[in-house]
ROLOSE-855536 format. One record per residue: z, y negated, x of N, C-alpha, C in turn; residue in three letters. Coordinates in steps of 0.001 Angstrom, whole numbers, plus 524288, in hexadecimal, padded with zeros to 5 digits. Layout:
% residues N
ZYXZYXZYXALA...
//
This chain:
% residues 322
56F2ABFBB649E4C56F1CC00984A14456E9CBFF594A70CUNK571FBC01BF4AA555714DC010D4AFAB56D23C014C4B347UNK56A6CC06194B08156542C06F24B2FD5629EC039E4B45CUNK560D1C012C4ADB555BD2BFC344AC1E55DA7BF7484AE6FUNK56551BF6384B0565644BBF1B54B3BE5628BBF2024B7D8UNK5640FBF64E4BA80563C1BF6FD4C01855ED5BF6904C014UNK55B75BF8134BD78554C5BF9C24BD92553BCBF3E74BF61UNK555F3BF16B4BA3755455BEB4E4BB47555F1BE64B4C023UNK55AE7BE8CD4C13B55F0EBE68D4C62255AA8BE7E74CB30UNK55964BEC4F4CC85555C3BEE9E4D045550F8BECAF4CF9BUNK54DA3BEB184CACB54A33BE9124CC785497EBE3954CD32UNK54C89BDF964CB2B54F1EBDB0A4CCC55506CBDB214D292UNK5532DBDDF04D4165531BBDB624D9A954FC6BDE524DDACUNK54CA4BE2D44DCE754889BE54D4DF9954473BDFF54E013UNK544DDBDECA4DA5B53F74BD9614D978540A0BD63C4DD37UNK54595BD3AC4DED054782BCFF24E0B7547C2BD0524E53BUNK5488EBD4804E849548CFBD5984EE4454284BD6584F030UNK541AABD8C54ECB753A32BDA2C4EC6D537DEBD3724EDBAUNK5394FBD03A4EA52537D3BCBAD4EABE537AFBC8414EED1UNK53DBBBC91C4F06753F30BC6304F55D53D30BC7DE4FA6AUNK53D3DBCD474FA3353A73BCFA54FF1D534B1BD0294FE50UNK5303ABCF964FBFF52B44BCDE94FA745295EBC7A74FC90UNK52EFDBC5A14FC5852D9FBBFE54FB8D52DD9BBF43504AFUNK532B4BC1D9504BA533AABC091509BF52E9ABC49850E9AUNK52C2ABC79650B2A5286EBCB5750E5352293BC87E50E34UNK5230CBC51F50BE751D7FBC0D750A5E51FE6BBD8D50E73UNK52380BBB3050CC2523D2BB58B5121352427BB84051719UNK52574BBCA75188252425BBF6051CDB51FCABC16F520D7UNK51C36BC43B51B4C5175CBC30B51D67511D8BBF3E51C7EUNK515C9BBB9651A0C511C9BB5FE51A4150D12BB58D51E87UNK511AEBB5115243850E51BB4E35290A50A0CBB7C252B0FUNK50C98BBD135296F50A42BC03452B2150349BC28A527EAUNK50462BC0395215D4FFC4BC10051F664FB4EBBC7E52105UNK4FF3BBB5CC521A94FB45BB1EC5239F4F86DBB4965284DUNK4FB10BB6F252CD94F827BB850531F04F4D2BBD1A52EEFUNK4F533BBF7052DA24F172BC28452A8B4EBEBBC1EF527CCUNK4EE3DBBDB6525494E727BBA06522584E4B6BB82D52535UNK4E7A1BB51D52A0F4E502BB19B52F544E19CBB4CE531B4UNK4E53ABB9CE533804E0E2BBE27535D74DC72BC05E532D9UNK4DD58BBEF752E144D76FBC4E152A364D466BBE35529DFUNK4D5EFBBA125293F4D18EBB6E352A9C4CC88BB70652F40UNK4CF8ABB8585324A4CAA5BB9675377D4C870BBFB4537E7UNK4C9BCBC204533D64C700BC80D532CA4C0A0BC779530DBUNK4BDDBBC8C15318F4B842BCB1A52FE04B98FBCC0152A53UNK4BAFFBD295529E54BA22BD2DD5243C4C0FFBD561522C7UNK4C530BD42251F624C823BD5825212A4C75BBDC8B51E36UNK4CE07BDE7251E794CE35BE3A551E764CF18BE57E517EAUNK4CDD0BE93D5160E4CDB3BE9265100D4D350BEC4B51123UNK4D5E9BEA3850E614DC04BED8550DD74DD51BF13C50754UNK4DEB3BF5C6508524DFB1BF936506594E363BFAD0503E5UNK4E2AEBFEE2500F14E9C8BFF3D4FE134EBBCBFCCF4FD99UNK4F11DBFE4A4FA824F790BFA134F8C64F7E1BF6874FD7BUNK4F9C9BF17D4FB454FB3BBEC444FDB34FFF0BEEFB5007DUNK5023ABEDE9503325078EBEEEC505CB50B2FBEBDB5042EUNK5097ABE7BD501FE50E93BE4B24FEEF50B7CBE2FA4F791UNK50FD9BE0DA4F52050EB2BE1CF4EFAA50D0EBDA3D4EE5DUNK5095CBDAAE4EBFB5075FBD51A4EBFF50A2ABD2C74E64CUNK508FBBCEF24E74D50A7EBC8CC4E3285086DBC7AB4DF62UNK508D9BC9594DAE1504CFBCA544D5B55070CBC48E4D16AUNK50B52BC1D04D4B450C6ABBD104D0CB51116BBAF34D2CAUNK512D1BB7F44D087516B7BB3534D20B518FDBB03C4CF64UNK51CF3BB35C4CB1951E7CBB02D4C72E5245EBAD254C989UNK52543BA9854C6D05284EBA6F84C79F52982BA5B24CDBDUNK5261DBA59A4D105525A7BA61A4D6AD52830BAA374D905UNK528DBBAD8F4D78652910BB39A4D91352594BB5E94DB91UNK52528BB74B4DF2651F61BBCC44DF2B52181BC0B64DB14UNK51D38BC2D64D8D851C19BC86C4D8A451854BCC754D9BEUNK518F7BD1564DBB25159BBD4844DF2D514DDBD8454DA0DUNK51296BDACE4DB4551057BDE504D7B35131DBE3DB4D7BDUNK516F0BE4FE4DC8151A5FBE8814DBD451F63BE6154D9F2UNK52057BE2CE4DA965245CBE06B4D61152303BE25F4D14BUNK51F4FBE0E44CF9751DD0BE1B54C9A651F7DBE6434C785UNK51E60BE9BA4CAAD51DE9BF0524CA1B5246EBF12E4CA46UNK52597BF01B4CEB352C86BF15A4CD8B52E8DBEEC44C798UNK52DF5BE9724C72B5301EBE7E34C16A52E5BBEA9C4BD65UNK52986BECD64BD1F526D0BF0474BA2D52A97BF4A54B865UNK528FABF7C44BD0352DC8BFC2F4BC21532CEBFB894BBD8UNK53549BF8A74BC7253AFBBF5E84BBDC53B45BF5F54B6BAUNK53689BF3014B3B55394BBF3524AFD6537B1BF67B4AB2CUNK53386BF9A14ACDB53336BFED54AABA536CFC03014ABAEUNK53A68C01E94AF5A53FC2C05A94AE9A5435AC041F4AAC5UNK54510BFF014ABD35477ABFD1E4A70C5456ABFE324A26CUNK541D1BFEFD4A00353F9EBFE9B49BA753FC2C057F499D8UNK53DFEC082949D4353F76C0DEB49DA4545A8C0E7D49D02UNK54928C0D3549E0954FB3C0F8049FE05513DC0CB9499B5UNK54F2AC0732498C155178C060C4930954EC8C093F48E9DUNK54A2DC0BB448F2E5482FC0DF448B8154A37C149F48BEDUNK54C99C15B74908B54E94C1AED4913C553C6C1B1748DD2UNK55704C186C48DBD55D17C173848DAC55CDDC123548845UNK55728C119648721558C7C0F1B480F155C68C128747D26UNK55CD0C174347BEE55E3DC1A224788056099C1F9B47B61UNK563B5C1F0147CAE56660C2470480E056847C27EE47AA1UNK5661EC2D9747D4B56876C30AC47A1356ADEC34FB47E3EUNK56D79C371E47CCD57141C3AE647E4C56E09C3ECD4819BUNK569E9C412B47E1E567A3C445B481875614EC41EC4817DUNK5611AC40D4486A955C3CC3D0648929556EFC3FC8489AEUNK55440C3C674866154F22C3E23485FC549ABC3AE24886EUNK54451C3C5F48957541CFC380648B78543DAC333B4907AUNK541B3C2F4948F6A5446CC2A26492FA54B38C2A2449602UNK54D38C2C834923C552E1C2C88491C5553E0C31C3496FFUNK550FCC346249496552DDC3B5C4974F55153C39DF49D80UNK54BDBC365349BCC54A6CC36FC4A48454DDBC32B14A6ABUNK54F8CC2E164A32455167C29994A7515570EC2D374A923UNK558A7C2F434A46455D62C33294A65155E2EC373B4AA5CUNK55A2AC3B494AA635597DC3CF14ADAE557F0C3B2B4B232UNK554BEC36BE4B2CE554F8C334B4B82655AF5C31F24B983UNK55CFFC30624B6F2560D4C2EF04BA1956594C32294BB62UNK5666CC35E34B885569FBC3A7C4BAAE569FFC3DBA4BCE5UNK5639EC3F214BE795617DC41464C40F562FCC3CD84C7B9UNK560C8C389D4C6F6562EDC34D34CBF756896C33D94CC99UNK56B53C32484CA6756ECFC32F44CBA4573F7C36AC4CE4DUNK571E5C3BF14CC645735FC40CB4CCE957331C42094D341UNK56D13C3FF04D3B656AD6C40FC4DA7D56D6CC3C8B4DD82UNK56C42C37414DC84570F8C33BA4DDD1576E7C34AA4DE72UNK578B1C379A4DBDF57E25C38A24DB7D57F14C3CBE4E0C8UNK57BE3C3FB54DFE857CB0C44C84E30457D2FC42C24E9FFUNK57913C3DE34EB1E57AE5C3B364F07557EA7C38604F1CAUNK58055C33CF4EDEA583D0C2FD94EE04588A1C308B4EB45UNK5889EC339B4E9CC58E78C36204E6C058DE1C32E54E289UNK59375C358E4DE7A593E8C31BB4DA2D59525C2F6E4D740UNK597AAC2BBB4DB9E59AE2C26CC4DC6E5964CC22B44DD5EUNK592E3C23044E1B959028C1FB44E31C58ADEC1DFE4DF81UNK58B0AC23B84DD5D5850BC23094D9A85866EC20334D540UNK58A78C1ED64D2E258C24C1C6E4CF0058926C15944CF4BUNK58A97C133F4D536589DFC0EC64D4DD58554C0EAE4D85AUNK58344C11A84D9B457CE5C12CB4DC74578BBC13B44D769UNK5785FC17934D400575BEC1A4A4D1D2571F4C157D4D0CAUNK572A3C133A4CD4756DB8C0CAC4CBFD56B1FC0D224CF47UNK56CA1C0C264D3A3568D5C0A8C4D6D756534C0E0B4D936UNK5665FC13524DA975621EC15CC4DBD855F5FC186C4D63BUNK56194C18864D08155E4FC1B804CCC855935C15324CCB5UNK55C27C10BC4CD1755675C0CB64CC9655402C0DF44D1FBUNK55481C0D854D6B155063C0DC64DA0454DCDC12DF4D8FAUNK54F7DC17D54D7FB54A64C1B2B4D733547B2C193F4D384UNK548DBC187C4CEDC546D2C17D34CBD654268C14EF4CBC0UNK543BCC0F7C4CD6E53FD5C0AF44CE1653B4FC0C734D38DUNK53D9DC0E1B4D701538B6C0FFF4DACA53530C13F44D98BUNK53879C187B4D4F45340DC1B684D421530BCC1BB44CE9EUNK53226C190E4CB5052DCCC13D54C84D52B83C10A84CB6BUNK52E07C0CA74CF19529B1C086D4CFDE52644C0C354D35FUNK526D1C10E94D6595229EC152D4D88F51E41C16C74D55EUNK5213DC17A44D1B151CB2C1A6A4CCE051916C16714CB4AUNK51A6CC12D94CA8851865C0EC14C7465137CC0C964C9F8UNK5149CC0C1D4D0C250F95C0BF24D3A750D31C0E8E4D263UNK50D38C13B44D28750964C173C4CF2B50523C14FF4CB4AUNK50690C13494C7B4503CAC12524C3084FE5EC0FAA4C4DDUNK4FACDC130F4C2FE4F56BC0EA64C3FB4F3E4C0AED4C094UNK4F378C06694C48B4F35CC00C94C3A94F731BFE144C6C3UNK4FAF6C01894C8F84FDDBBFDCC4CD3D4FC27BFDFD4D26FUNK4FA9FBF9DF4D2DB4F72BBF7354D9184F273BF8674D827UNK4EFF7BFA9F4D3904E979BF84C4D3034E90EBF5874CE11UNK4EB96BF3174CCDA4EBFFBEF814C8F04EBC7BE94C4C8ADUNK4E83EBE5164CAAC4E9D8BE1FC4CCBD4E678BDD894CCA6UNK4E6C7BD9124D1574E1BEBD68E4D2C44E08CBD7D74D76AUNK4DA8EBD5D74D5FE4D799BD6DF4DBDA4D356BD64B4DE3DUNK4CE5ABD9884DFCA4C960BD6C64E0FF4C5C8BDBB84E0D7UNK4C258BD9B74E0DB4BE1DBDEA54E17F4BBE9BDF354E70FUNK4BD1CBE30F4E74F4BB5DBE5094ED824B7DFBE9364EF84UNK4B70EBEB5D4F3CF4B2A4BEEE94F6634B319BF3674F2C1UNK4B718BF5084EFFA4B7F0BFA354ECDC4B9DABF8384E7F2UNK4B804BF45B4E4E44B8FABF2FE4E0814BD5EBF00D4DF26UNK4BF52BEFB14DB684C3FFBEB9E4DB104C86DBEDBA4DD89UNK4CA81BE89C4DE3D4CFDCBED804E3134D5C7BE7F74E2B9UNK4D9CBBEA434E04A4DD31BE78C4DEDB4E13FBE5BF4E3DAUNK4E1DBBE1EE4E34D4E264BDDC34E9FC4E982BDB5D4E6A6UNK4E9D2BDB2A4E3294EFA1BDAB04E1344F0C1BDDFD4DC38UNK4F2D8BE1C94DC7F4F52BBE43F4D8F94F810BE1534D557UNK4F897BE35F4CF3A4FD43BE0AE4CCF8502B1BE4A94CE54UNK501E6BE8EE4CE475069CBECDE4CEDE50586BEEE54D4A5UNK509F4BEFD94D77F50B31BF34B4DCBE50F67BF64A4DDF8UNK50F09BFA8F4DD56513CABFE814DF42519F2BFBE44E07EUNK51CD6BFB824DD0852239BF8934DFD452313BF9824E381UNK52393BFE454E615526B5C002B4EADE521AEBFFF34ED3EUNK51EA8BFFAC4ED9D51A76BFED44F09451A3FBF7664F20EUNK51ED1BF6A44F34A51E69BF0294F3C05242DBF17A4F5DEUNK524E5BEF2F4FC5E52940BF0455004D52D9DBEC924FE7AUNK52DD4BE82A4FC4652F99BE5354F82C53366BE5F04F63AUNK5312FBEB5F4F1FC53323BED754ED62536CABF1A64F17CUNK53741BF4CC4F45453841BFB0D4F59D53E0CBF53C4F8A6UNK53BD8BF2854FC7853F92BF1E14FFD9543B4BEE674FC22UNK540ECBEC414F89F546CBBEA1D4F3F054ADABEC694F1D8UNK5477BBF2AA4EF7F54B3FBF6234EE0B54FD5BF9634F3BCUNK54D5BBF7FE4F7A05517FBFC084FB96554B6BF5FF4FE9DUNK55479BF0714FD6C55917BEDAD4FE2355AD0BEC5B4FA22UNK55A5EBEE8B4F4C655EACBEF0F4F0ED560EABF3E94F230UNK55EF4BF7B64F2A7563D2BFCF14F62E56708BFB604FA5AUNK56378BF94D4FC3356873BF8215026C56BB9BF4B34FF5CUNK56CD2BEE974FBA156F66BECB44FA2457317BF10A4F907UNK571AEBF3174F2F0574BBBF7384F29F5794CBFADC4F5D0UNK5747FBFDE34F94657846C00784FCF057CAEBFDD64FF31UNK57BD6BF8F5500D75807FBF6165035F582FEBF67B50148UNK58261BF4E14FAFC587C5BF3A64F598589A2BF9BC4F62DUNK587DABFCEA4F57F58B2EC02644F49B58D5EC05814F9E6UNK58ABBC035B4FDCB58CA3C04D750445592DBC023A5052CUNK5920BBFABC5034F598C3BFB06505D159C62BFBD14FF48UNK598AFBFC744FA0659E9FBFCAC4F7435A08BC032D4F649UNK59CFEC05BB4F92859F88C0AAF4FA3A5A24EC0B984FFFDUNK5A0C3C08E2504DD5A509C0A5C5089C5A750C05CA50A57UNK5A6BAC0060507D45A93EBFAF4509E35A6E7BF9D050F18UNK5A801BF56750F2A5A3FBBF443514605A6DBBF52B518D5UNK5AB62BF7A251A005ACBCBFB2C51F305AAD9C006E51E8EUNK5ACB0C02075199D5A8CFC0805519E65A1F9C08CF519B2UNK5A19EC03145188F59B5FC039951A2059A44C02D351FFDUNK59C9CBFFCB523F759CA5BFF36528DF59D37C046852BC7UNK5A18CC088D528015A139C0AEE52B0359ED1C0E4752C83UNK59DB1C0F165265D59937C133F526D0595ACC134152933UNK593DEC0E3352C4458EC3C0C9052F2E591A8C0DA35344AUNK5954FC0B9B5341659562C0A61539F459A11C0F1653C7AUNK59D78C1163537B45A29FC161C53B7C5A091C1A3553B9FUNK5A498C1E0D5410E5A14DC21C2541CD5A134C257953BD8UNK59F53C28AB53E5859F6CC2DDB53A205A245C33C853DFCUNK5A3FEC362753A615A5F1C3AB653D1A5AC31C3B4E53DDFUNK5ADC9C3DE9540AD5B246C3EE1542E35B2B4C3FBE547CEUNK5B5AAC3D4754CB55B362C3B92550685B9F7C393655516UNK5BB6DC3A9C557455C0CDC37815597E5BF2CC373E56093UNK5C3C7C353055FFE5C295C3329567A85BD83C2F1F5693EUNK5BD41C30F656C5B5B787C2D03571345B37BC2EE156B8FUNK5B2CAC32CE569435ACACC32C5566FE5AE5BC2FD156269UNK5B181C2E1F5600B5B3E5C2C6855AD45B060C26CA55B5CUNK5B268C236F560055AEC8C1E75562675AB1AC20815631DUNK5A900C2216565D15A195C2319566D059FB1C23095629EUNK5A17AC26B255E5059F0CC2779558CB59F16C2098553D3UNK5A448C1E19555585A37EC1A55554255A063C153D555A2UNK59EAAC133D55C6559B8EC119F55E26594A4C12F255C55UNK59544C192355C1758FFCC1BDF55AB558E1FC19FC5534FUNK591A0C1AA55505C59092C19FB54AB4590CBC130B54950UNK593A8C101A54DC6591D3C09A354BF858CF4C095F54DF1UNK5895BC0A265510358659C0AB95524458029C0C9554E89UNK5834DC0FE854D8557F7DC1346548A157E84C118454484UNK58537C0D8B5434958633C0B7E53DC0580B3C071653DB9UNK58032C03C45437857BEEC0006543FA5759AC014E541BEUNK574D8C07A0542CA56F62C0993541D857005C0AF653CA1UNK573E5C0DEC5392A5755AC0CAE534E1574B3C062453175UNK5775EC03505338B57476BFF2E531B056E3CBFE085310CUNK56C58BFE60535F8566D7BFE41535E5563F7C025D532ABUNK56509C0713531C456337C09FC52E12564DBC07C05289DUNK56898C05BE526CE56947C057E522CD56519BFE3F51FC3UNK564DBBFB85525B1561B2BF74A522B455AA9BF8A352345UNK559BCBFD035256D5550DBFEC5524AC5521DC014951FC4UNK5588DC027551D5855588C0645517F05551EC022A51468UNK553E8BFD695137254F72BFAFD50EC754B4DBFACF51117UNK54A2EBFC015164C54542BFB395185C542EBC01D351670UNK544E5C06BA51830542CCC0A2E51875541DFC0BE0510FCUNK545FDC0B0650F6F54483C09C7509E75409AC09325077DUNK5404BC05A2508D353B40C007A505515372FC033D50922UNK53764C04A350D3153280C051D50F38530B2C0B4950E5AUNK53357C0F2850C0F53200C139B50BF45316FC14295056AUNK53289C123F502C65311FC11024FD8552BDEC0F0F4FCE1UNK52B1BC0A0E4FEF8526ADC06B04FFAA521F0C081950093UNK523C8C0D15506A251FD0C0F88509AB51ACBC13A3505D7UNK51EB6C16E3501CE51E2FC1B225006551B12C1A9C4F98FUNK51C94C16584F86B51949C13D64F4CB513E6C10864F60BUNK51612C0C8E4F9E450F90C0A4B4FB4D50C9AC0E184FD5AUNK50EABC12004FFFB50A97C14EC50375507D1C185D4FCFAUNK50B43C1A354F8EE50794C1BF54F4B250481C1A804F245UNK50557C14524F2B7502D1C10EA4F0234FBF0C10F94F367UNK4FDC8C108B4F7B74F774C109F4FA914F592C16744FA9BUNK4F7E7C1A924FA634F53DC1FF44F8964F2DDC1ECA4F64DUNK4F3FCC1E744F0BC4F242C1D474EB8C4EE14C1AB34EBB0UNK4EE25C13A84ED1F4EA8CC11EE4EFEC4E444C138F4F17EUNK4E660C166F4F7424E227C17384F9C04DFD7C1C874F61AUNK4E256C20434F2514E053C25DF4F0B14DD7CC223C4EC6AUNK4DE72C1EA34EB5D4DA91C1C664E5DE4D561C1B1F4E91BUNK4D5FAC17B04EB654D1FFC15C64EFAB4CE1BC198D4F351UNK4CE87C1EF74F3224CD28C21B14F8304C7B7C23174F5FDUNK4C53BC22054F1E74BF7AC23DE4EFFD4BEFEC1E984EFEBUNK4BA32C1C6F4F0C04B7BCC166D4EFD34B34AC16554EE31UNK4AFA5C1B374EE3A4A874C1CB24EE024A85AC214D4ECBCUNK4A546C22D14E9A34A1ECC1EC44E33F4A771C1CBB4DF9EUNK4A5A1C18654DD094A779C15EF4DA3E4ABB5C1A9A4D5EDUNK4A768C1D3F4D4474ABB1C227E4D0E64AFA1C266C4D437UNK4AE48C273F4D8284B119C2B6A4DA234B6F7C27624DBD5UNK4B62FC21174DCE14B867C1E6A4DDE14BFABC1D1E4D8C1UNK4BAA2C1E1E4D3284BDB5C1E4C4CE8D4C01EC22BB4CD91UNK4BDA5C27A24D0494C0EEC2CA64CEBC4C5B9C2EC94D375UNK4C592C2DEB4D7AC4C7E9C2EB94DC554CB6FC2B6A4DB34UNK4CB1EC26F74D8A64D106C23124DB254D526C240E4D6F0UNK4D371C26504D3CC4D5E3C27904CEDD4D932C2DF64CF43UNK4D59EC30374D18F4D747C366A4D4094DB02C36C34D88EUNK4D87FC35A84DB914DC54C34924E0C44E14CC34964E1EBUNK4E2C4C2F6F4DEB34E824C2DCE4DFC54EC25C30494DC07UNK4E9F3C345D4D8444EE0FC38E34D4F04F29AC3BED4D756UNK4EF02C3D534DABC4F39AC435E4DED54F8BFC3CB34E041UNK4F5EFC3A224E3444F96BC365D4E6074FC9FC332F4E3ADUNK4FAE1C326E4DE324FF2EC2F754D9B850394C33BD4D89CUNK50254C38F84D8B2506C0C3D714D73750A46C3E324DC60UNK5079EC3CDF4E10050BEBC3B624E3D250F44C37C24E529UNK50CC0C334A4E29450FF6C2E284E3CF514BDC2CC54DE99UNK51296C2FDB4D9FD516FEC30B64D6CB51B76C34024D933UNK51A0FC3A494DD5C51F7FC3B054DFE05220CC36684E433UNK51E17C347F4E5DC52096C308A4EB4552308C2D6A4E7E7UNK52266C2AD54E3AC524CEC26CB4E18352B93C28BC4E03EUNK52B3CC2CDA4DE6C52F52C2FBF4DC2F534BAC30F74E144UNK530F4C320C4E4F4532E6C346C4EAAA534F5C2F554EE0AUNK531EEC2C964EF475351AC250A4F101538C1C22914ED79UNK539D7C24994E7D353DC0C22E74E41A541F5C255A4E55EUNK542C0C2A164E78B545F3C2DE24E8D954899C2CAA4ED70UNK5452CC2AFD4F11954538C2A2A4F592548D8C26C24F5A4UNK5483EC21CE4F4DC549B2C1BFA4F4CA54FC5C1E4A4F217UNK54F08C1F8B4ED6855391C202D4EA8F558E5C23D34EEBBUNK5569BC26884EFCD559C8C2B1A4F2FC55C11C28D34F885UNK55770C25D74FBCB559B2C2474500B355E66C20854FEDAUNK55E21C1C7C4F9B1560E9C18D14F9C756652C1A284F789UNK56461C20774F5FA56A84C22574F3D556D9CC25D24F8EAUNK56A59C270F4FCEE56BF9C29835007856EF5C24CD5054EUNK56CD0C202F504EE56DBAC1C4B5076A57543C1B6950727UNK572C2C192350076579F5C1A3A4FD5557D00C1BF84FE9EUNK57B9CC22FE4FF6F58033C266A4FF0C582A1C268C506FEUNK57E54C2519508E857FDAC24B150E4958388C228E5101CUNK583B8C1EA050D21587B1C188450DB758CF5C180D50A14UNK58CDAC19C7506DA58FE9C19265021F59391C1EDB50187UNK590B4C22965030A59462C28D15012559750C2A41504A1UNK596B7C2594509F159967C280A5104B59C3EC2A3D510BCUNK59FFDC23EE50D205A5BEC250F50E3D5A8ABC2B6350B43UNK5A6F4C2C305065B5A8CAC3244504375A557C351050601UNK5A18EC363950AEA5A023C39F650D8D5A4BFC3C0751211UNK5A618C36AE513285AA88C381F5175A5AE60C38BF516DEUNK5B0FEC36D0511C45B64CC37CE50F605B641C3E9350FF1UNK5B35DC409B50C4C5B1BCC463150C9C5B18BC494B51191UNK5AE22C47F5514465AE11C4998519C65B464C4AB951CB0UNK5B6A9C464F51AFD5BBD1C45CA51D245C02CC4A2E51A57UNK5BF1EC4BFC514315C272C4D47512675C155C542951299UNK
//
């Protein structure tokens, strides 16, 4: 089934870019953590640090690999989709019931809404790819959810009791890693479907010719004016794995430390300590199940809106013309 490869194709090389860029963000700030220890050496007492890590730690090292603990969580859910989509589609009956009825209805709402931007011609050889990225961002979202991920772990006992210093599990998308892997497999993408829908002169041009209808002296101005533009166009276009990954990233870690700090915000007496951290963070888990839902959307939508920008031009203007 196409689905269950792609499921698996996507998390294979999410793992793999995740890896490589993990690996190259460590030798990066090598320096910068040595000057770091040098300085809290000559500190008095140092500073007790709080909330989610900002990056996802190293829980093992097989075969000389790292692995982080939001790795884990993505393969996790990776392959609890697979395991879901073969158990949906073990036994198809005609008229779909249970497992069968929602994976179905997932996908012919998505697609349907997909279709309706990118036409449908394009959604044919698009569709994979954005029904797996919602999908997988808004599982591996949920899945942070679950308690026991990021207080589950090793650690030490401290001023407020035991307090877990390495998690075994951490929010996938809550690891910049993971978010910015998945948006330079889109940009790969986009490229592949940008020139084999307008060839690489109709992709030039689209960047760089004018637009409009236009003759005489302004015909040139307008063309001087749009190569020009085509340049900031470029620059917008190698910014979006950054804004990507970072507005995905943003919107999960920042829930992650809600959550966090609403468990944490009673410390004295010991009971009110056990009943507050447990209460608290309810209202804020029912919202982070919509945020999770809402950044799946997000991600999914800008990268289909990205698509149709680039790819539907040329029969926007055919039309226009006719």
């Amino acid at each position: 089934m196409r689905f269950i490869r792609t499921i698996l194709i996507f998390a294979v090389l999410a793992g793999a870019l995740h890896l490589g860029w993990a690996a190259q963000v460590r030798a990066a700030e090598a320096p910068v953590l040595r000057a770091a220890e040098a300085a809290t050496t000559n500190e008095i007492a140092p500073k007790e640090e709080r909330g989610v890590p900002a990056k996802a730690t190293e829980i093992a090292k097989p075969f000389g690999f790292p692995l982080t603990n939001s790795m884990l969580v993505t393969w996790i859910v990776a392959v609890g989709i697979i395991i879901f989509a073969r158990v949906a589609t073990r036994k198809m009956k005609t008229v779909p019931d249970g497992a069968q009825n929602f994976l179905e209805w997932l996908v012919e709402s998505l697609y349907n809404f997909i279709e309706s931007i990118i036409g449908p011609k394009l959604v044919k050889k698009t569709f994979w790819f954005f029904l797996t990225i919602f999908i997988f961002i808004l599982f591996t979202n949920w899945f942070g959810l679950i308690p026991g991920v990021g207080t589950i772990g090793w650690g030490e006992r401290g001023p407020h009791g035991f307090e877990v210093t390495q998690p075994l599990l951490r929010g996938g998308n809550a690891d910049l890693n993971m978010t910015f892997a998945m948006a330079s497999i889109f940009m790969v993408l986009w490229l592949i479907w940008a020139l084999g829908s307008n060839g690489i002169w109709g992709f030039a041009l689209h960047l760089f010719g004018p637009k409009g209808d236009s003759t005489g002296f302004v015909k040139y101005v307008m063309i001087v004016i749009f190569f020009f533009v085509g340049f900031l166009e470029l620059i917008s276009i190698a910014f979006r794995p950054i804004s990507l990954s970072f507005r995905l990233y943003g919107n999960v870690f920042a829930g992650e430390n809600l959550l966090e700090a609403m468990s944490n915000l009673v410390q004295h007496p010991a009971w009110a300590k056990s009943v507050f951290s447990a209460l608290l963070p309810v209202p804020f888990y029912l919202l982070e199940i919509l945020v999770g839902l809402v950044q799946a959307f997000v991600f999914m939508l800008l990268t289909t809106v990205f698509t149709a920008l680039i790819c539907t031009h040329d029969e926007e203007h055919e039309k226009h013309h006719h």
